[in-house]
TORKOL-4160 file (C-alpha; in steps of 0.2 Angstrom, whole numbers, padded with zeros to 4 digits, m for minus):
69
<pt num="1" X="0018" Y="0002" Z="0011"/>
<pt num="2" X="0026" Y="m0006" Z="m0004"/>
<pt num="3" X="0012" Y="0003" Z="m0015"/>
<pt num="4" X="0016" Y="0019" Z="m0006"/>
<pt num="5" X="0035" Y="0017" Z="m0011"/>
<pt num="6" X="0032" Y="0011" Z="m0030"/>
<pt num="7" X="0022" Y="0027" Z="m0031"/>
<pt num="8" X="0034" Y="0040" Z="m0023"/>
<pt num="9" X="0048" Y="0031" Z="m0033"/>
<pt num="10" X="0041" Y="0033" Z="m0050"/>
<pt num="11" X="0038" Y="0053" Z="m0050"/>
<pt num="12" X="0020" Y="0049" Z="m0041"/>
<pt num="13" X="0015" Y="0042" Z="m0056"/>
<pt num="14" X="0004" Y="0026" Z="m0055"/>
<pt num="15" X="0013" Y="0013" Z="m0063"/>
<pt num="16" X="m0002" Y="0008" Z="m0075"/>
<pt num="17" X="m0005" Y="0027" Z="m0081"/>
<pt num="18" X="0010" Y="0025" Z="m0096"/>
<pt num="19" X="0001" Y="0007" Z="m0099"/>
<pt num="20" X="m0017" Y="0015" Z="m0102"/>
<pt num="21" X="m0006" Y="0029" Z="m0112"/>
<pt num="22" X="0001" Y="0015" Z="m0122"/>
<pt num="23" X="m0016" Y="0005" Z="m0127"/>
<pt num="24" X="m0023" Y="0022" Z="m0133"/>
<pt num="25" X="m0032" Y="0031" Z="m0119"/>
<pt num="26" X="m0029" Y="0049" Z="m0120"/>
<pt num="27" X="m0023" Y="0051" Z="m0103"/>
<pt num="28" X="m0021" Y="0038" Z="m0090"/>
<pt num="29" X="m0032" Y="0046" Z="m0076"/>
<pt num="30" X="m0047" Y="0035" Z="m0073"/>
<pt num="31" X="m0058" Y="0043" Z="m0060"/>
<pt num="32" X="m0076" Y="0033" Z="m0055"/>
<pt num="33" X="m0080" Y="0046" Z="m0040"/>
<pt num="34" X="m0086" Y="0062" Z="m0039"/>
<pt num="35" X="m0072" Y="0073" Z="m0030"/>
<pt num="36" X="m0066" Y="0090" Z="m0028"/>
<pt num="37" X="m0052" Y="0093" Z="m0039"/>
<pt num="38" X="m0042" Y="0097" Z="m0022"/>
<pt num="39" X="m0047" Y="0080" Z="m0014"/>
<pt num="40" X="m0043" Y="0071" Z="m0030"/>
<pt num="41" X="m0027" Y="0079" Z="m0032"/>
<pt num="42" X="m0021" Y="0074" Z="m0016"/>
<pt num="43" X="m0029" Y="0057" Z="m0013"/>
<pt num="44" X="m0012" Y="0048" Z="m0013"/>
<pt num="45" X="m0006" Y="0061" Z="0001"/>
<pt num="46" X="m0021" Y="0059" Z="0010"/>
<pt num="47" X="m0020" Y="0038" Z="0010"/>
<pt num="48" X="m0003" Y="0036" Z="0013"/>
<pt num="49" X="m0004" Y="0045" Z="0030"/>
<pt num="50" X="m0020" Y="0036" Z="0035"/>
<pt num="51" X="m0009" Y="0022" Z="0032"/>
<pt num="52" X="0008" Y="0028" Z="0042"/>
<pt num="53" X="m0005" Y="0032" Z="0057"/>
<pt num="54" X="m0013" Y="0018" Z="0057"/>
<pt num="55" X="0003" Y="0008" Z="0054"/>
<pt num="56" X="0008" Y="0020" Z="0070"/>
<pt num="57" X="m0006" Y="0018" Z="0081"/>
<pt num="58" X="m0007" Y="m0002" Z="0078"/>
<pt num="59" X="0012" Y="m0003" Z="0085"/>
<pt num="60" X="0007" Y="0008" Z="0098"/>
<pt num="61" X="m0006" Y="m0003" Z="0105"/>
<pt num="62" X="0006" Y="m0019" Z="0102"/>
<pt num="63" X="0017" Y="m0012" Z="0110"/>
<pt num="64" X="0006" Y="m0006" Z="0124"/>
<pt num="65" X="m0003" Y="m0020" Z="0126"/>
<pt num="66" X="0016" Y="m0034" Z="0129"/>
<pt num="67" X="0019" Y="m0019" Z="0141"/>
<pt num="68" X="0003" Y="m0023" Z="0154"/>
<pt num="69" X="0006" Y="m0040" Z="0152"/>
């Protein structure tokens, strides 16, 4: 979740993209899979709600499971 945050609060710009930009890359993209530019474009999207639904569905079941108890 703090990833998530840090990204959405700088511009959803990874942090170390101005750092690669800095040491002399040309841009700070570094892509080591093959995607389709719509799934690379929107891989933080994509991640970041896996990650709220599986945040959601693991309170679910805690919550569930101190309920049958």
């Amino acid at each position: 979740m703090a990833e998530t945050g840090i990204y959405l609060s700088n511009n959803q710009v990874c942090p170390l993209t101005p750092l690669a930009e800095e040491l002399g890359a040309e841009h700070g993209a570094v892509v080591d899979i093959f995607l389709p530019r719509w799934a690379a474009r929107n891989i933080p999207l994509i991640s970041s709600a896996a990650l709220l639904l599986g945040l959601v569905l693991n309170a679910r079941a805690i919550i569930g499971h101190r309920g049958s108890c």
